[in-house]
N, C-alpha and C positions, 0 to 999 in steps of 0.2 A: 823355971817358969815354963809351962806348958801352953803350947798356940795348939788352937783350935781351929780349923777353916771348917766352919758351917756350905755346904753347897746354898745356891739360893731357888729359893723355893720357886718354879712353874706353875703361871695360874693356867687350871685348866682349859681346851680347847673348847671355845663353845659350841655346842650342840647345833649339827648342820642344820638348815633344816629340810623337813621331807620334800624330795622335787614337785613338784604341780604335775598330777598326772595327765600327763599328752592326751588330747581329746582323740579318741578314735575313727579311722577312717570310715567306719563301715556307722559311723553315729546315723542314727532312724532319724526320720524326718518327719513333721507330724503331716497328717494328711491334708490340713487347711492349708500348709504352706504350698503344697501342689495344685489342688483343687481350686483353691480361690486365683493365683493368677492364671492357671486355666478355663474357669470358668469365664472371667473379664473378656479375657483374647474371645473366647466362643460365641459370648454376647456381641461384643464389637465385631466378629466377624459373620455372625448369622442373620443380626437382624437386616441388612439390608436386602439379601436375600428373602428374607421372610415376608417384608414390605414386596421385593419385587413377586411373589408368588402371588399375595393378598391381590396386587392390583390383576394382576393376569387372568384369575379365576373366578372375581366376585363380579358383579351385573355392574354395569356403566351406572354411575352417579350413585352408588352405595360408598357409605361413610363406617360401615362395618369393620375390625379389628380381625374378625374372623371371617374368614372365605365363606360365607354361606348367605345364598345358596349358591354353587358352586355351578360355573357358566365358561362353555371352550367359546364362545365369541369371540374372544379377541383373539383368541389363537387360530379361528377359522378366517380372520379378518386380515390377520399379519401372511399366513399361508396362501391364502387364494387370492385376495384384493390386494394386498402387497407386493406380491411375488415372493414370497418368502420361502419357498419350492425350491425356485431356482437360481435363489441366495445360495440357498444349503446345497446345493449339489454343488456348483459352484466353489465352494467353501471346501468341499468336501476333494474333490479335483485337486484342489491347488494345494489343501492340505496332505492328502495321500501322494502327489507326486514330489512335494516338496524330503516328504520323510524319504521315499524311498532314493531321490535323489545323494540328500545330505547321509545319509547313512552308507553308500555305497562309496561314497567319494570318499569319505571320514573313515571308511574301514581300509581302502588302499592306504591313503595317506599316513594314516598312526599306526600301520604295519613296518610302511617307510621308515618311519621316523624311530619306531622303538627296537626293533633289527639288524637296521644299517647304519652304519658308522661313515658318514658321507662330508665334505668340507661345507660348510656354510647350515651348517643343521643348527648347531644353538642360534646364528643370526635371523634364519628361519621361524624356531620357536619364536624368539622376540617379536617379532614383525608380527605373527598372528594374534601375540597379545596386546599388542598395540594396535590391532584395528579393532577393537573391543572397546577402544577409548574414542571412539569416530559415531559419532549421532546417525542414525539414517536421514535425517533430514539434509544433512550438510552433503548427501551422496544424489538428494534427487534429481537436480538439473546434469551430473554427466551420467548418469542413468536413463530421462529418458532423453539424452541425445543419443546414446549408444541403443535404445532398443527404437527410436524414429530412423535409426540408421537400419537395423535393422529389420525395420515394417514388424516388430513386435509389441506397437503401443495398441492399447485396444484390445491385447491377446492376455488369454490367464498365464500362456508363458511365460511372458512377463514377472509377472509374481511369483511364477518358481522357479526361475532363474534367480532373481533379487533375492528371493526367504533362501535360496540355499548358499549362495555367496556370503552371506551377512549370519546363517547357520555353523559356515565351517569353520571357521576357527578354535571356538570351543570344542565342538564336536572331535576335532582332531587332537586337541591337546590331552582329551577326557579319555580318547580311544587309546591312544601312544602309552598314555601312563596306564592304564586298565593292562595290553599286550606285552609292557614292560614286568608287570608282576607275572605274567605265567611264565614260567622256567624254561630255557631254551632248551634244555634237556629233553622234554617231551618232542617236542620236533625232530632233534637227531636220532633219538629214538626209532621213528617212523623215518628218518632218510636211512638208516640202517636196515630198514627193514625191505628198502626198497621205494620206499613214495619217495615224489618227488617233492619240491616246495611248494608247491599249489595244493598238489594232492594232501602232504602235513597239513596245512595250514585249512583245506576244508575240514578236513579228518579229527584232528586235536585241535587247532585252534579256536575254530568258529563257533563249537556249543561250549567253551568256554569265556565266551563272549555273549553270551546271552542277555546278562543283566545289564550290562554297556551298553548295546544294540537296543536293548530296552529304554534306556535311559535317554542317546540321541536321539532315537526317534520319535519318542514322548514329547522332548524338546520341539524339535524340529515342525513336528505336527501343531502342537499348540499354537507355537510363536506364529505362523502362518494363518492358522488358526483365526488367531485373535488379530494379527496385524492391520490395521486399518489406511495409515500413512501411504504405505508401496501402493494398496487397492484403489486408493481415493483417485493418486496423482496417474496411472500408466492404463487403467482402464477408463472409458470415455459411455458406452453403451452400459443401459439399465437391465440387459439381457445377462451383462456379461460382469453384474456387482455380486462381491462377497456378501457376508451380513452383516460385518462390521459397518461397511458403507449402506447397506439397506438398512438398519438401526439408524444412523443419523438423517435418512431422508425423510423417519416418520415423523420427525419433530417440524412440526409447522413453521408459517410466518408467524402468525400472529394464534397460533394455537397448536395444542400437544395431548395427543389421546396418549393420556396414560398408560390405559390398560394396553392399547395395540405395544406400544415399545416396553410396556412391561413383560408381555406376551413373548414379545422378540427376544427379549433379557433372557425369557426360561430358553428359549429355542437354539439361541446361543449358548447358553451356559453348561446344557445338559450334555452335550458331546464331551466336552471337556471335563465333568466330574467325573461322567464312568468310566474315560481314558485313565486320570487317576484313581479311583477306585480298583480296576485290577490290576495297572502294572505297580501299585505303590510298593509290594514288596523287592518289584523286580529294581525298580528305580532307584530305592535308598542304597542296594548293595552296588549297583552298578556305579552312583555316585562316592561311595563312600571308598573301593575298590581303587576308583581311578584316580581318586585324588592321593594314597599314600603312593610313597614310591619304594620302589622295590629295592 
């Protein structure tokens, strides 16, 4: 008798199936998806703008959508009858000494810090960003007890002292990491060559610091600028007001000329667009420099 072993029969593997192809990185994007939530923001951010233009240039007690016919009244009203002159110099004073101040500090300082290898540096860092978390309000009574100490209440000193103290912290940390990305190589370079550290550091360092030095100062300038708080509480004379503070005294008791404080709105706002207007390009590379680390 004869045995037979049959092997047993494998049912076949079923058929993979095909992967889902990975959506690609570089997938297009339609153009409503950019243009409509950028249009929204532009809306939301133009029109109040747009309103404050409409009241500025159209004639007193027009209900008109459009500026016409189109009238400097209020702008001659804010300027000569307000004192809106010598707002803006004023403004202008406090804002130029502020920049030039925080910039010069901020450029020692985050040379300090991104160079030397010193004990209490990172405790340092920390501290600076931790007074970032400090209101200016909560600083105005030993503020001006220190500048009544010093007979600078009443004085625009005042203001650029306060806008630069309350500027550097940032300003240093922005500069430190900006001087940390250029290669120490370049500097030895120039000690080899015979400069000294001062001389490197005008020579190589500082026009590669241009977009930085763009960027605090931009800063610096603005925030001072616009600051109203420090102007209200350490200056006392109407000779000696920002425009932030000249802006809130055209609102009346019991009534508010639109157009003059609409007027003020442009007179104020305009410094500030064409500052960003041309350093915009210097300003995004300087910000965006100083925040990677090297």
């Amino acid at each position: 008798m004869t045995l037979t072993t049959t092997r047993p029969t494998t049912a076949p593997a079923p058929d993979r199936p095909a992967p889902a192809r990975r959506r690609r990185h570089g997938q297009r994007v339609s153009r409503w998806q950019i243009y409509l939530p950028l249009g929204l923001y532009l809306l939301f951010t133009l029109v109040p703008f747009y309103w404050m233009v409409v009241f500025a240039v159209r004639p007193r007690g027009s209900s008109s959508l459009l500026p016409w016919p189109v009238t400097m009244e209020n702008f001659q009203t804010v300027w000569d009858g307000l004192g809106f002159g010598i707002f803006f110099q004023n403004s202008l004073k406090v804002g130029v000494a502020s920049l030039i101040a925080t910039t010069v500090i901020a450029l020692a300082g985050g040379y300090a810090l991104a160079r030397y290898d010193f004990r209490g540096r990172t405790a340092f860092l920390v501290a600076m960003l931790c007074t970032q978390f400090i209101p200016g309000a909560m600083m105005l009574i030993p503020l001006f007890e220190i500048f009544r100490t010093l007979e600078l209440v009443n004085s625009l000193w005042s203001l650029v002292i306060a806008e630069t103290v309350f500027q550097l912290p940032l300003s240093l940390i922005l500069l430190s990491g900006f001087i940390r990305n250029i290669p120490l190589e370049l500097e030895e370079a120039a000690w080899v060559d015979g400069c000294s550290r001062f001389r490197a550091f005008l020579v190589v360092v500082l026009p590669l610091l241009r977009p930085a030095l763009v960027a605090v100062g931009s800063f610096a300038f603005i925030h001072s600028w616009n600051n109203f708080l420090f102007a209200l509480m350490f200056v006392l004379q109407q000779d000696k007001y920002t425009i932030p503070v000249g802006l809130a005294f055209t609102i009346g008791e019991f009534s508010v000329d639109y157009g003059a404080l609409a007027a003020g709105g442009v007179v104020a706002a305009v410094p500030v667009v064409l500052v960003f207007a041309v350093i915009q390009r210097y300003l995004v590379q300087g910000l965006s420099a100083g925040a990677v680390k090297g």
